[in-house]
C-alpha positions in Angstrom: -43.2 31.4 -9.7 -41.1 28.3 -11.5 -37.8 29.6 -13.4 -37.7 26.8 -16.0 -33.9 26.7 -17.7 -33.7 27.6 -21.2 -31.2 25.4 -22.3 -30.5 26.8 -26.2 -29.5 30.5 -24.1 -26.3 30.7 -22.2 -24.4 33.5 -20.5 -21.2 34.4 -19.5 -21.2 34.0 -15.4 -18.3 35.7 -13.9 -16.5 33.6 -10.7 -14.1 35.4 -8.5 -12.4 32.7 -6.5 -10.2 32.5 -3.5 -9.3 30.1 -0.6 -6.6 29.9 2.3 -6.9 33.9 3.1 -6.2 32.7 6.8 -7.3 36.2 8.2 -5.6 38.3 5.6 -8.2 40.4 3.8 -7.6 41.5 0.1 -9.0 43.5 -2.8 -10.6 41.8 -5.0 -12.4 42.6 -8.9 -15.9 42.5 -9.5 -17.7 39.7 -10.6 -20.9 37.8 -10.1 -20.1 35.0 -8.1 -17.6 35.0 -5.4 -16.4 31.2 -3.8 -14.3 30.8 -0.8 -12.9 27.7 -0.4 -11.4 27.4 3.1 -9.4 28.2 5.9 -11.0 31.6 6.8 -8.8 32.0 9.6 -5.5 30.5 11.3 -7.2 28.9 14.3 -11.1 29.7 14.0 -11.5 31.9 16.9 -14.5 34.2 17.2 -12.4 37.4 16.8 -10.6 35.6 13.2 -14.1 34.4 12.3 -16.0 37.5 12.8 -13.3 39.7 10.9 -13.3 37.7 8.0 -16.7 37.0 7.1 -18.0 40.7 8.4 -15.1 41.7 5.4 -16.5 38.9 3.0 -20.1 40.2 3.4 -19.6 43.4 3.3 -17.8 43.1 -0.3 -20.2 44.9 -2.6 -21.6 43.5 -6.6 -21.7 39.9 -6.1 -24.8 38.4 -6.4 -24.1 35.7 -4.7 -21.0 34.7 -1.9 -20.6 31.0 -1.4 -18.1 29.6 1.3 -17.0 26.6 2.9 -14.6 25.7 6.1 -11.2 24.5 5.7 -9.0 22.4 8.1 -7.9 25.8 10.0 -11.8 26.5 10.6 -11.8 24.1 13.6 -14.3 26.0 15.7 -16.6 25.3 12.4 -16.5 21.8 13.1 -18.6 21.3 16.7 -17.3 17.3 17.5 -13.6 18.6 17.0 -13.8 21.3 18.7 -15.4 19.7 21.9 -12.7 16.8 21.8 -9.6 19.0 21.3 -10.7 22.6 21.4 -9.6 22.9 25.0 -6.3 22.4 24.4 -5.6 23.5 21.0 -2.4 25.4 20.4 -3.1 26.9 23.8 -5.8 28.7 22.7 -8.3 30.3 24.7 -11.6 28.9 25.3 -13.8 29.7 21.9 -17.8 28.7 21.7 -19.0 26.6 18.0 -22.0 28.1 18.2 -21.0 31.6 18.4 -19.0 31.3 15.9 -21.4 29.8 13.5 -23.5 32.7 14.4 -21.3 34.8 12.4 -21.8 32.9 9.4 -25.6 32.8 9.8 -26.0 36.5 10.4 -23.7 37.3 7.4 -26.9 37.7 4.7 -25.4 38.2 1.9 -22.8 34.4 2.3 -24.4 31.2 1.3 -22.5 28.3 3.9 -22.4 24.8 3.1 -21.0 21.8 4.5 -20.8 18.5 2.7 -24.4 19.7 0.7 -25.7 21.3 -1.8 -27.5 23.9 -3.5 -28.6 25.9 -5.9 -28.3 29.4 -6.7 -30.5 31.7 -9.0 -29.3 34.9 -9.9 -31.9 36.9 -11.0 -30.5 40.7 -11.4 -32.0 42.2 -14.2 -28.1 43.6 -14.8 -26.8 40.3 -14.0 -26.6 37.1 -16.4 -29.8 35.6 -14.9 -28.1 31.9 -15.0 -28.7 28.8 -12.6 -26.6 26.5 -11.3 -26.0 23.7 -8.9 -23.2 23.8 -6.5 -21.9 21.4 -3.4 -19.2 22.4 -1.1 -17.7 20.7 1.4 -14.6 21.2 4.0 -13.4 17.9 4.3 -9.5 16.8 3.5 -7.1 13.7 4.0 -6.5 13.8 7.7 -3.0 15.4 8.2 -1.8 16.9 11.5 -4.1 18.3 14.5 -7.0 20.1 12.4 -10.2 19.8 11.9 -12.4 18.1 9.3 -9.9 14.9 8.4 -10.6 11.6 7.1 -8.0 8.7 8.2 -9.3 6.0 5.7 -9.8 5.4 2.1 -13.4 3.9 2.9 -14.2 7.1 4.0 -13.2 9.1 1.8 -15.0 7.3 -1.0 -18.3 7.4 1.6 -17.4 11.3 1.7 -17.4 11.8 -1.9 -19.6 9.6 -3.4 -22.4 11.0 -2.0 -21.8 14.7 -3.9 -25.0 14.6 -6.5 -23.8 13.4 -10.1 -25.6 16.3 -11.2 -23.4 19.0 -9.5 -22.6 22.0 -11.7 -19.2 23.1 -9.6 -17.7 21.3 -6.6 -16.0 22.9 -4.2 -13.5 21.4 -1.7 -11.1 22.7 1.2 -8.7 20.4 -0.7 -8.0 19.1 -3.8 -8.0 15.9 -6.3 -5.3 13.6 -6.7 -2.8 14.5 -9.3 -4.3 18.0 -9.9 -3.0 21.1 -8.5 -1.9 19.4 -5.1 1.7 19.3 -5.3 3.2 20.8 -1.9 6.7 22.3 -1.7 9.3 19.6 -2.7 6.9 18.0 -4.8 4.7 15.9 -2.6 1.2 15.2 -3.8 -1.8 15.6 -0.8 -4.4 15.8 -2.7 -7.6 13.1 -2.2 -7.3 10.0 -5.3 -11.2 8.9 -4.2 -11.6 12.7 -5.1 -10.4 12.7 -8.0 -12.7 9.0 -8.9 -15.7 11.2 -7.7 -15.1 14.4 -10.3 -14.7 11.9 -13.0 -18.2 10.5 -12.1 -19.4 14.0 -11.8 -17.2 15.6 -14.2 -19.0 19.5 -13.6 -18.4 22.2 -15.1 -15.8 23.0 -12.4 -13.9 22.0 -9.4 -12.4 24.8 -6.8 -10.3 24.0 -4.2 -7.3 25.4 -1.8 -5.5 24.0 1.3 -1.7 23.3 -0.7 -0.9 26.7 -1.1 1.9 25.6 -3.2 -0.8 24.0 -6.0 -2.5 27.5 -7.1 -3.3 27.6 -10.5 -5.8 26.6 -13.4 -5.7 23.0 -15.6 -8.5 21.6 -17.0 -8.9 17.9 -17.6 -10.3 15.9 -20.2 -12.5 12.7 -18.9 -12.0 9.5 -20.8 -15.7 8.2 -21.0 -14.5 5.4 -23.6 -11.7 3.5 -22.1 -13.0 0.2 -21.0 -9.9 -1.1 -19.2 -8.8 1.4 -17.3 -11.3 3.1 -14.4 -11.5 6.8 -13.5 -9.1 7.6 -16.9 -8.7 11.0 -17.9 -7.5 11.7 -21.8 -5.2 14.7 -20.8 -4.8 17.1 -18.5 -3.2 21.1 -19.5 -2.3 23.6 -17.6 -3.6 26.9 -18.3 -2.0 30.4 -18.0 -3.9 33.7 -17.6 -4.3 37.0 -18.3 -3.1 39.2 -15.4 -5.4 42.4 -14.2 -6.1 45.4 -11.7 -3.7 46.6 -9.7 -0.2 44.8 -9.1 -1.9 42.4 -10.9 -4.8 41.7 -8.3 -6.2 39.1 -10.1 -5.7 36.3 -12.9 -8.3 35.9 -15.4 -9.4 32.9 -17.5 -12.3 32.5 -19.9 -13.7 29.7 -20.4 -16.7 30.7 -22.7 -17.1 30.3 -26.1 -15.5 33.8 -26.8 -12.3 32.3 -25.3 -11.4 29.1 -24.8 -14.3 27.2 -24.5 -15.4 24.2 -22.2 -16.5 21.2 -23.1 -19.3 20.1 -21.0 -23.3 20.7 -21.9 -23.0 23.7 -23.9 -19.6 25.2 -23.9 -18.0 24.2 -26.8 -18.9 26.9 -29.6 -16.8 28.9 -32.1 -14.3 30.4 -30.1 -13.5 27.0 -28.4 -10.0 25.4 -27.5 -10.1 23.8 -31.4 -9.7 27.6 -32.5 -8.3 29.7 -29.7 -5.2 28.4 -28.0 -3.0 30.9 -28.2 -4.1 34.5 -26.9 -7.2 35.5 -24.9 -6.5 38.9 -24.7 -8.2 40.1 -28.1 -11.7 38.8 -26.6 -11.1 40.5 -23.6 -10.2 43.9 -25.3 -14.2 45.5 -24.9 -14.8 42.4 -22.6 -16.3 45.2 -20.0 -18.2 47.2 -22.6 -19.6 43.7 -24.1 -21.3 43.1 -20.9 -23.3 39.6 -20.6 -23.8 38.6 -23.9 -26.1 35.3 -24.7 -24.4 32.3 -26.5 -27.5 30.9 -28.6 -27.3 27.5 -29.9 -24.7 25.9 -28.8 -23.5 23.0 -30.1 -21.3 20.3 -28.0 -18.7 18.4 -30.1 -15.9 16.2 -29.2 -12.8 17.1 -27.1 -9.9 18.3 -29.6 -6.8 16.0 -30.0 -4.5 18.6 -30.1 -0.6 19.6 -30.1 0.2 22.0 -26.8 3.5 23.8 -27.1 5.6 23.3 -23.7 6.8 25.4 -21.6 10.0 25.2 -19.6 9.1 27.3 -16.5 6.0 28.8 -15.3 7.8 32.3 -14.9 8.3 32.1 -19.0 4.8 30.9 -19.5 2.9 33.2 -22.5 -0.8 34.5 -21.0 -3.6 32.2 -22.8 -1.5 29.5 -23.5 -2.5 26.0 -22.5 0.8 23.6 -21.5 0.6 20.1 -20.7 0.1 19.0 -16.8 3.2 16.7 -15.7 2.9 13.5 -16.9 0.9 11.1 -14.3 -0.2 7.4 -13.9 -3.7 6.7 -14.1 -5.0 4.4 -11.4 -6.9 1.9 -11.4 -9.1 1.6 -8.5 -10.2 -1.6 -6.4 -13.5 -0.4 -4.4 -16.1 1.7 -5.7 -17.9 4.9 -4.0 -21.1 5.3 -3.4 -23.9 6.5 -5.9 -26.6 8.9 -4.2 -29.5 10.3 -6.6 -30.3 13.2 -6.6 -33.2 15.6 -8.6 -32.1 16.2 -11.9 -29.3 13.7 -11.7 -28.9 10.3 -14.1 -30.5 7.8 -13.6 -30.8 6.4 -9.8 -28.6 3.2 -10.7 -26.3 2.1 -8.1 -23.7 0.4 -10.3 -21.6 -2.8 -9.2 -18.3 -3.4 -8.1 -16.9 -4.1 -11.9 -18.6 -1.3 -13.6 -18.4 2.0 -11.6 -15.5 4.6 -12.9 -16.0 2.3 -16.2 -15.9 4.1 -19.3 -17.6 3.0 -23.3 -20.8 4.0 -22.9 -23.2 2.4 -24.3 -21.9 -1.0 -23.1 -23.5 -2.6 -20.1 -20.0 -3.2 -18.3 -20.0 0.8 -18.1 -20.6 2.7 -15.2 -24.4 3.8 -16.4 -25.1 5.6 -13.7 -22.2 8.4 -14.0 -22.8 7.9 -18.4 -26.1 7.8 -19.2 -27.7 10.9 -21.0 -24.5 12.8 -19.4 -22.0 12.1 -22.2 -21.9 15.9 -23.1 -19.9 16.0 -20.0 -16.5 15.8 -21.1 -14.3 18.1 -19.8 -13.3 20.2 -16.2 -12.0 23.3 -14.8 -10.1 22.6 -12.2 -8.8 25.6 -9.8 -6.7 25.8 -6.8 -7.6 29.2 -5.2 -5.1 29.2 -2.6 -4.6 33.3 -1.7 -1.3 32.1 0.5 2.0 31.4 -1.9 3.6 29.4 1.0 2.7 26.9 3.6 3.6 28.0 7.1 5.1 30.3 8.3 3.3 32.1 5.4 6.1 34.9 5.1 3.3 37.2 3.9 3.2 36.4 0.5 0.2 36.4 -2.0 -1.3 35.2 -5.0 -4.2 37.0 -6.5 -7.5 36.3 -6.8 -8.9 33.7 -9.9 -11.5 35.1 -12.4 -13.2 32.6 -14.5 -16.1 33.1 -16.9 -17.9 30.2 -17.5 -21.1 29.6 -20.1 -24.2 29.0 -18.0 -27.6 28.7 -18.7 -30.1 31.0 -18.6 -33.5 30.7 -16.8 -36.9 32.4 -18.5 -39.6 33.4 -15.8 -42.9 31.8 -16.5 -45.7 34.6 -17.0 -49.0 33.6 -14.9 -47.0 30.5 -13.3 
C-alpha cells in the first residue's frame, strides 16, 4: 500500500528531544517523536549501554524513538574500539557487537549512523505525518573518543553526503556559530556543518555534545546574497515555555498556531510576522486541541523584523525571540560534496565557484541546494544537551526540549 503525501494538509508533530544523558535516566513528557542525540553513556560499556536503551525503549506513547551515538559511545564505533578499547580509561574488556545487540533488540528505537531514513507514523490517534530524517554521531576530533574527524576535508566529505532533501538532521555535535559555545566562551562546534545545513536548510537540526550550548535559535538562510557563501540573514534565540514538574521540560511551537517556521509550509497566520511575544495563549487548551490539520498553507517571505534584547538569559520573557550574538559570516574556500538522493533537487553536482552561492535564479548559484527548494528558508536549530556542565558533571540537569513542528500529512491509497 503507497502513502502518497498530501501536501495542502499539515499537522502538528510533537518532538521530545534529549542528548548527553551519559547514563542518567529522566522523566520525560509525552510526545510523538522522541530523538536522542548522543552520548548514551560515559564510557559505552555493555552494563551503561544496556541500562540506557532498555530505559529508552521501554518509555511508553512515542511512536517512534530515534537515536544516534555520541563521542562517549565508543564501543558503538567497532574500528575505535579494536584500536584503543583495550586500554581505554582502564576499562575492562567490553565486546562491539554485544553491545550493538542492545540496540538491535530494542524494537521500539530506530539507530542510525551517518544515514537516513524515513519514518511514517500511522496511529490513527497520532498526526499521521512523514518525514525524512539523517542522523549521524560524528564530531571535530577532540581528545581520546570515538567517532572524530581531524581534517576539514573530512568533514566536508562527512557532511556533504547528508541528502539535500532531509527533513531534520541530527548530529552528536553541533554547527558552527550555533548553540556550540563551551564554558568560557569557546566555540566547538563543526563550520563545514554549518555550510551543509545551509545547503539542506531542513526543517530542523538537533544536536548535543557542548553541554554548555543547550538551547533553541532558529536561523534564517540567505538564498540571495551572491558574494558571500553559506550566509545566513539572522539568527534569534528563542525562549520557552517551561512545563511538568520542576519544570521537566521546555516547550516551543513552531506551528502555525505559534510561531511559525518558515520552510515548505510553516508559515501561516500565527507565524513570527504576528506572534513574537507570548505562546502561552495557544497553548492554553493545547492538550484538549489535540492534532489539529493546518490546510492551505501558504509560504511567504522571512519577516525583517525588530527583536527586543535581552540582557541575561535568567531575565529572558517565555516566547520571546532575542537576537543570537553577533557573528562573522565565512566565506568558504572548498566545497562539499553533493549526493542525490530520491526526492532531492536536482542531481547537479555544482562547481567550485558556485556551491553555498546564493540568487537563485542566476547560473553562478549553487542550483543544486536552490532549485525548486526556495520555500526552504528558515531552521530550528536545538542543542539537547540533558547535562548543564562539562565534566565532572556535578549532577546538574536541563530538561527535556518539546518542539511542535507542522508536518505533512500522508492519505492511504484505497485499492493501491
Amino acid at each position: 500500500m503507497s502513502l502518497p503525501i498530501t501536501t495542502a494538509t499539515l499537522h502538528r508533530t510533537r518532538f521530545v528531544l534529549i542528548s548527553d544523558t551519559h547514563n542518567h535516566t529522566f522523566p520525560l513528557p509525552a510526545g510523538d517523536v522522541l530523538i536522542h542525540a548522543g552520548d548514551l553513556t560515559n564510557q559505552g560499556t555493555l552494563p551503561e549501554l544496556t541500562k540506557t536503551i532498555n530505559w529508552l525503549d521501554s518509555l511508553p506513547g512515542y511512536e517512534a524513538k530515534i537515536v544516534i551515538a555520541g563521542n562517549h559511545d565508543i564501543t558503538l564505533s567497532p574500528s575505535f574500539y579494536a584500536e584503543h578499547g583495550l586500554t581505554f580509561h582502564n576499562q575492562s574488556p567490553q565486546s562491539p557487537t554485544a553491545c550493538r545487540a542492545v540496540l538491535s533488540a530494542a524494537s521500539s528505537i530506530t539507530y542510525l549512523q551517518h544515514e537516513a531514513t524515513t519514518i511514517t507514523l500511522t496511529r490513527a490517534e497520532g498526526p499521521r505525518t512523514r518525514f525524512s530524517i539523517f542522523g549521524s554521531p560524528y564530531v571535530p576530533q577532540t581528545g581520546h573518543w570515538a567517532f572524530g574527524y581531524k581534517s576539514a576535508a573530512e568533514a566536508r566529505d562527512l557532511w556533504g553526503s547528508v541528502p539535500l532533501g532531509t527533513d531534520i538532521v541530527v548530529t552528536h555535535g553541533p554547527a558552527k556559530w550555533h548553540l556550540d559555545a563551551a564554558d568560557g566562551g569557546a566555540g566547538k562546534g563543526c563550520e563545514a556543518l554549518r555550510e551543509a545545513l545551509w545547503r539542506i536548510r531542513p526543517r530542523m537540526s538537533v544536536c548535543g555534545h557542548v553541554h554548555e550550548g543547550r538551547g533553541v535559535q532558529v536561523v534564517d538562510w540567505d538564498l540571495a546574497c551572491t558574494n558571500v557563501k553559506f550566509k545566513e540573514t539572522e539568527t534569534r534565540t528563542v525562549q520557552g515555555v517551561r512545563g511538568g514538574k520542576n519544570g521537566m521540560y521546555e516547550k516551543f511551537d513552531f506551528t502555525t498556531r505559534g510561531l511559525g517556521l518558515d520552510n515548505d509550509g510553516g508559515v501561516g497566520p500565527g507565524s513570527m510576522e504576528t506572534k513574537l511575544v507570548d505562546q502561552t495563549q495557544s497553548q492554553v487548551s493545547e492538550e484538549q486541541a489535540g492534532h489539529q490539520p493546518v490546510v492551505g498553507s501558504v509560504l511567504s517571505p522571512s519577516p525583517t523584523i525588530s527583536y527586543a534584547p535581552s540582557s541575561t538569559a535568567d531575565s529572558a520573557t517565555p516566547g520571546k525571540i532575542y537576537p543570537a550574538p553577533l557573528r562573522p559570516d565565512l566565506s568558504p574556500l572548498r566545497s562539499p560534496k553533493t549526493l542525490s538522493s530520491p526526492g532531492d533537487a536536482p542531481a547537479v553536482e555544482p562547481c567550485f565557484s558556485t556551491v553555498g552561492q546564493g540568487g537563485y535564479p542566476s547560473n553562478r548559484c549553487d542550483m543544486a541546494a536552490l532549485e525548486e527548494r526556495m520555500g526552504r528558508r528558515q531552521t530550528v536549530l536545538v542543542n539537547a544537551s540533558m547535562m548543564k556542565t562539562s565534566w565532572p558533571f556535578k549532577g546538574r540537569f536541563n530538561g527535556a526540549v518539546v518542539v511542535d513542528l507542522d508536518l505533512p500529512v500522508w492519505e492511504e491509497q484505497l485499492g493501491a
